[in-house]
N, C-alpha and C positions, 0 to 999 in steps of 0.2 A: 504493500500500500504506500501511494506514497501522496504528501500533502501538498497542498497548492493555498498560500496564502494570501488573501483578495487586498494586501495590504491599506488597511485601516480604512476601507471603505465604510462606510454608516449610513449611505445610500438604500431606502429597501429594492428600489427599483433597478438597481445597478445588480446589487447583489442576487436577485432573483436571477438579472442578466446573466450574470455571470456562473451560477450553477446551472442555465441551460446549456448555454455556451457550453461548458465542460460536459456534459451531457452528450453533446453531438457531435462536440468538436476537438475533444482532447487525444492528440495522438497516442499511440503504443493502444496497451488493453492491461494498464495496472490499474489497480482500484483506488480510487482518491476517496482522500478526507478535506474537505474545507468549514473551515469554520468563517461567520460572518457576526457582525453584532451590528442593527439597523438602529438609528435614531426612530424616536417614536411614531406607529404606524400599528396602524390595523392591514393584516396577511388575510385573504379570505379566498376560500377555499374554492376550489374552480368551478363547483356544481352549485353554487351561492348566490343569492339576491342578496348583492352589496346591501340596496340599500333595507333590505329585514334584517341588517343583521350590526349595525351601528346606529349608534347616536348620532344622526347627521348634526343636532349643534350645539352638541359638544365637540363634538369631531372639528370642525369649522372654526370655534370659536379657541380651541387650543393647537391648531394647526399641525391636525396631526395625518402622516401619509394615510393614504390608501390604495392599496395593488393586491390584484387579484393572484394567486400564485396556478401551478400548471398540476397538484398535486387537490387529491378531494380530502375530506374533511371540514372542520368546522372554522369560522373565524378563531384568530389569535393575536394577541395585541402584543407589540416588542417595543422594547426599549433600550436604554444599554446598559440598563440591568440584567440584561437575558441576552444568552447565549446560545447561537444557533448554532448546527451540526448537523452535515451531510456527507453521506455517505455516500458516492457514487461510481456501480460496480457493474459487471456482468448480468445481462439482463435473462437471469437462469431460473428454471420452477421453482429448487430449493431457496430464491432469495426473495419472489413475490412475496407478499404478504407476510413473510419473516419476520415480524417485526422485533421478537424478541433476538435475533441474529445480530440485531445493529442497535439494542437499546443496549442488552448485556452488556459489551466492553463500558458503556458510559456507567451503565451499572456499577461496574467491579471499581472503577474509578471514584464511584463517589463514595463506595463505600473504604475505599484509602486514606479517604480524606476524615474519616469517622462516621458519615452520613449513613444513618439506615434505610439504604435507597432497596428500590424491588421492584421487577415490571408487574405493571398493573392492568387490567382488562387486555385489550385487545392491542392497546399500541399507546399505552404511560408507561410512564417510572412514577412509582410513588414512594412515599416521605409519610411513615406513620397516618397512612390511608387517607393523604392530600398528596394533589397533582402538583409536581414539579415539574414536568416534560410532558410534551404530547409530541408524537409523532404524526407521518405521513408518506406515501409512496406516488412515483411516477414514471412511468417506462417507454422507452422510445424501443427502436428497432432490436438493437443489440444492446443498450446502458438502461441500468432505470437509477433513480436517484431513494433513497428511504434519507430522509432529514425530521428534523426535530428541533422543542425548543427546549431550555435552560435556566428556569427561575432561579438566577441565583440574586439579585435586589431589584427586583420589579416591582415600580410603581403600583401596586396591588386596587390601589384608587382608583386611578385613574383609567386603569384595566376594567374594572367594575362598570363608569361612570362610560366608558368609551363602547364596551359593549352590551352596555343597557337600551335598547332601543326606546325609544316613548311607543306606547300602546295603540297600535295602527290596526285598522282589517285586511291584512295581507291577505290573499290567497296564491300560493303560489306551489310550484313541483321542486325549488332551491331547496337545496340539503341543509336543514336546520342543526347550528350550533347546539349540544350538549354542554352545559353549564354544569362546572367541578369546582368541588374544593380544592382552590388551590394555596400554596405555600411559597416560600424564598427558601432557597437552598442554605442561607444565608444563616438563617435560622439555627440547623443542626451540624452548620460545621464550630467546632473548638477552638478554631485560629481564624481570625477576621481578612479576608483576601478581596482586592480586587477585581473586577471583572479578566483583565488580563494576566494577572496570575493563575486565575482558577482556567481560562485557558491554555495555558505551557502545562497546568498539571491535567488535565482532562488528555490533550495532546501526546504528554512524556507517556499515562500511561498507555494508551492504543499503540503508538508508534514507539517503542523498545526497540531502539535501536543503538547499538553498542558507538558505530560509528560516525552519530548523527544523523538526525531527521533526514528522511530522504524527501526532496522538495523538489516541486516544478514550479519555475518561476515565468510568470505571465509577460509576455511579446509587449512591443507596443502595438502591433497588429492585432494582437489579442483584447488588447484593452479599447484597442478601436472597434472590435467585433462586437466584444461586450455593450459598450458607449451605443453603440448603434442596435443594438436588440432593445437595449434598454428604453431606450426613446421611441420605438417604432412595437414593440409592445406595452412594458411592463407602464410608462408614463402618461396613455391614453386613456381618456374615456372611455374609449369604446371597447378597451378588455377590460377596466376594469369596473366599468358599469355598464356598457352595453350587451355585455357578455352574459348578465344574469338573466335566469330564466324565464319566458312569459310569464308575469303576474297580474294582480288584479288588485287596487288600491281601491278603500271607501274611505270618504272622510266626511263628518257629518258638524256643523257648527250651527250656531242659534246666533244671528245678526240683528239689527234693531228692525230690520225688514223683515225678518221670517228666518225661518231652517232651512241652510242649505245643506243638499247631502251630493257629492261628488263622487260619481263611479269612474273609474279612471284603469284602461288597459292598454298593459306597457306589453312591449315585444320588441327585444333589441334595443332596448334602451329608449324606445319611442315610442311617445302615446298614438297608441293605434287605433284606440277611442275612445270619447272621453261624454257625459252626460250629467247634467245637472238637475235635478231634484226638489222639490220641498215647497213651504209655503210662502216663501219672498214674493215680492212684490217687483216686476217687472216692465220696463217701457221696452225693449226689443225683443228681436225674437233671439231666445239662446242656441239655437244653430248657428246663426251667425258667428256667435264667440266657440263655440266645441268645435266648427269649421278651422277656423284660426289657430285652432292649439293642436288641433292634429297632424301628428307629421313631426313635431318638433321632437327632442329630446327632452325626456323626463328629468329635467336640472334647474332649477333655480332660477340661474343666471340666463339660460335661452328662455324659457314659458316669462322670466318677469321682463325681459327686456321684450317680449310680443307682446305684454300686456300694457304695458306703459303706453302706449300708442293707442289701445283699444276705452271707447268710454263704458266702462265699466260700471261705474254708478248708473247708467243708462239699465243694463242688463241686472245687476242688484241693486234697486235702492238704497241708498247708502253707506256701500258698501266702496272703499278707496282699492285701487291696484293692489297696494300695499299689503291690504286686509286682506283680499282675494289670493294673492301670491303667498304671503302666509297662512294660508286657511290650506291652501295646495300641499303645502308641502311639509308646515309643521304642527296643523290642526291634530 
């Protein structure tokens, strides 16, 4: 095995880059380790309705990533309290779904460290039957990648607060996050460490090696490959919110005009069609405005900049842009 160091990237988008990249593109057929650590971000899992599965304002308001990863399972929120680990090997039966094959060594490491760590369900390590690791798989032709995360001083708050969604009527077929107790590794170790120490020791123990870490060091070509996946997927709307599943939004409010109740279906990231409801008081007709909104992107910033132009108080009495664009998206 040998490691490939994404040297101090904290990019999520980069870093996603760059475990596909190695993924498809790394010569020879040895098995790499890279470890990544992201400034703060919500990872959401490929099979996901971004937006069921965050706080969009909180997320907004403490500016935090979001990138959809190529791997299923559930949302997970990083920070650089948490450390990431991938494992990327020989795309063989005995290593599909394995997941104790690639949790084990981090296993036996943390319990070096004193940790009373142990895999748990399907694809954790757990800590006195709290999550400290969740894993995850993904497989191309001949590599697949099994990664994983690392509570070792995670914001635990703001993890909470980030993937707490406010109470919407979703309906959708996105693979809903599983909500764990979780822990900080931080916790149960003896000797207080760094996040980059407890890297070199998670690292020293998988790669034993007498002579020194055996490492590949990344091209500038490489880093140009990477730079360019990164912006041409992981950085876009359109994987990481257009990519969610067909769903079906309602949202119902009480205005000084009446109740309005809002049926709204998204497909690809676009309202595909959209209906308004209830006993407001009305001077146009609302086809008018549900003609207008269809077709756009299910985002904020596109529906409120279409509605800023449209008379609105016309269609709900008394009702501002403002109120309407917020009633859309955080009613």
């Amino acid at each position: 095995m040998i490691f490939v160091d994404n040297e101090e990237n904290y990019k999520p988008y980069v870093n996603l880059a760059l475990e596909e990249y190695l993924l498809r593109n790394f010569p020879g057929e040895d098995d790499i380790l890279l470890f990544y650590i992201n400034e703060h971000a919500i990872i959401i899992g490929k099979h996901q309705n971004t937006l069921e599965e965050i706080n969009q304002e909180y997320v907004q308001a403490h500016d935090i990533h979001i990138t959809r990863r190529l791997s299923g399972g559930g949302a997970v929120y990083h920070d650089l309290g948490n450390l990431n680990f991938s494992f990327i090997t020989q795309n063989k039966p005995e290593n599909v779904q394995n997941f104790v094959k690639f949790t084990q060594p981090v296993v036996e490491a943390l319990k070096e460290m004193g940790v009373p760590a142990e895999s748990g369900g399907r694809n954790d390590i757990l800590v006195d039957g709290r999550k400290v690791s969740g894993n995850a798989q993904y497989i191309s032709r001949t590599r697949m990648v099994s990664h994983g995360t690392l509570l070792l001083n995670t914001d635990l708050s703001v993890l909470s607060h980030a993937l707490n969604p406010k109470p919407t009527k979703f309906e959708s077929k996105g693979i809903k996050s599983v909500r764990s107790r979780v822990a900080n590794i931080r916790e149960f170790l003896s000797a207080d460490m760094d996040i980059l120490d407890f890297r070199q020791r998670i690292l020293q123990h998988i790669l034993r090696a007498e002579d020194g870490i055996p490492q590949y060091h990344l091209t500038a070509a490489d880093w140009e490959a990477v730079h360019k996946l990164s912006v041409e997927r992981y950085q876009t709307w359109d994987w990481n919110y257009g990519q969610s599943p067909k769903f079906n939004v309602q949202r119902v409010q009480r205005f000084s005009s009446g109740e309005i109740d809002a049926r709204i279906e998204v497909e690809k990231g676009l309202i595909h069609n959209i209906r308004f409801y209830g006993d407001f008081f009305s001077g146009r007709e609302l086809n008018e405005l549900e003609s207008a909104l269809m077709g756009l992107r299910y985002q904020e910033a596109e529906v409120g900049a279409k509605i800023a132009g449209l008379p609105i108080g016309e269609y709900f009495f008394g009702v501002t842009p403002e109120e309407l664009l917020t009633f859309l998206f955080h009613a």
